[in-house]
C-alpha positions in Angstrom: 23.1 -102.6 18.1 23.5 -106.3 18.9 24.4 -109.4 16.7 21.6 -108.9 13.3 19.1 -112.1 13.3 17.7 -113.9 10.4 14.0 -113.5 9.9 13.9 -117.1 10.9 15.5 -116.5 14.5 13.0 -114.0 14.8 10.3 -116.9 14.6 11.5 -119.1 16.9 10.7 -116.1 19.7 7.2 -117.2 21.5 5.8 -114.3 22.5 2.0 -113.5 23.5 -0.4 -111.7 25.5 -0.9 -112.7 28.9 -3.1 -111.5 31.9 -1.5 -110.9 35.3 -3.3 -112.6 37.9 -1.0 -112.5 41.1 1.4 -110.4 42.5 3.8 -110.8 45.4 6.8 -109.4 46.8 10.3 -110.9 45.9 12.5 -110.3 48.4 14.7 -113.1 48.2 15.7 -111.9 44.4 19.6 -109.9 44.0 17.5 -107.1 42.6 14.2 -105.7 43.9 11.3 -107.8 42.1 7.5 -109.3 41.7 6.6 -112.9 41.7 3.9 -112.4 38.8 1.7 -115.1 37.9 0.1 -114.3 34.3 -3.0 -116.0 32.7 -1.9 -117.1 28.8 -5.3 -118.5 28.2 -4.8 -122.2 26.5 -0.7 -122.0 27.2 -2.0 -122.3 30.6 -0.9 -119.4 33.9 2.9 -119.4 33.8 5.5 -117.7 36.8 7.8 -114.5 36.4 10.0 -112.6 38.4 10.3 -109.2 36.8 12.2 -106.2 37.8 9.4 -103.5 37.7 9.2 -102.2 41.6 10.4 -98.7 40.5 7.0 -97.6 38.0 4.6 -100.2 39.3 2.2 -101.1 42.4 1.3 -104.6 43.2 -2.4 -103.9 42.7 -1.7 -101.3 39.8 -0.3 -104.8 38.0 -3.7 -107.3 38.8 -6.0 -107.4 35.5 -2.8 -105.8 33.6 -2.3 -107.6 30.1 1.8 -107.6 28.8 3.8 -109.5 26.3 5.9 -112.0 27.3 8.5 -114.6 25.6 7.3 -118.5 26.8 9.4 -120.3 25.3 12.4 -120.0 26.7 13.7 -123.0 29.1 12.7 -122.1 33.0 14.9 -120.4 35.4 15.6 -121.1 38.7 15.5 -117.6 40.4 16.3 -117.9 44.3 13.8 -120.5 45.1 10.9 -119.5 42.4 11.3 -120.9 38.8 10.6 -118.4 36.5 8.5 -119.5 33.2 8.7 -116.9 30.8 10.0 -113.4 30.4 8.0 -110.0 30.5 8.6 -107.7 28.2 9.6 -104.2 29.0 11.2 -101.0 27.8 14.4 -100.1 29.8 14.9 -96.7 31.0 17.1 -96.7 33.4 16.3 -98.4 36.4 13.2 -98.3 35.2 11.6 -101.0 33.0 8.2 -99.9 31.2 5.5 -103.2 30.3 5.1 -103.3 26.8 1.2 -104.0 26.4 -1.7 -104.4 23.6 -3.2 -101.0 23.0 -6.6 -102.8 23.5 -7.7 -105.9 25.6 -7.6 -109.0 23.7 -7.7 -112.6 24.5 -5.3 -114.0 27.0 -2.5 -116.2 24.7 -2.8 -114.4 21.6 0.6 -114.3 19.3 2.1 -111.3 18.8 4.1 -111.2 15.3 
């Protein structure tokens, strides 16, 4: 277990539901990677580099909806900037999307 959290660090985390748009190879990145680009409806489409080239196709991720963090400062990734951070469950070398059990609208808060 890390470092325990007040409930109040917990609230400063961003997260939401976003829409994957775009997908695209990374091959520049130290570790084997997608450029994503994901659709947070009025937070506007924000850039990701994720680590999920083990479990997922680049067309098996279009239309996919995730939770992501989008509040955390950008990061210069090789030459993309990456805007928020998807959220997956690490097994391994594999990372599995965490995702809404049914479609909702793109930018919704998760709580």
């Amino acid at each position: 277990m890390n470092t325990t959290i007040t409930f109040d660090d917990f609230t400063k985390v961003d997260l939401h539901i976003g829409t994957i748009l775009e997908v695209n190879d990374f091959p520049e990145a130290r570790n084997p990677a997608y450029q994503l680009a994901i659709d947070f409806g009025d937070l506007g489409i924000k850039k990701s580099s994720a680590q999920i080239t083990t479990l997922y196709k680049k067309e098996d991720l279009l239309n996919r909806q995730i939770v992501a963090v989008v509040n955390f400062p950008k990061k210069q990734i090789a030459k993309f900037m990456s805007e928020c951070l998807v959220l997956g469950a690490v097994n391994g070398k594999d990372v599995i999307l965490l995702n809404p059990e049914s479609k909702v609208k793109n930018g919704t808060s998760v709580n």
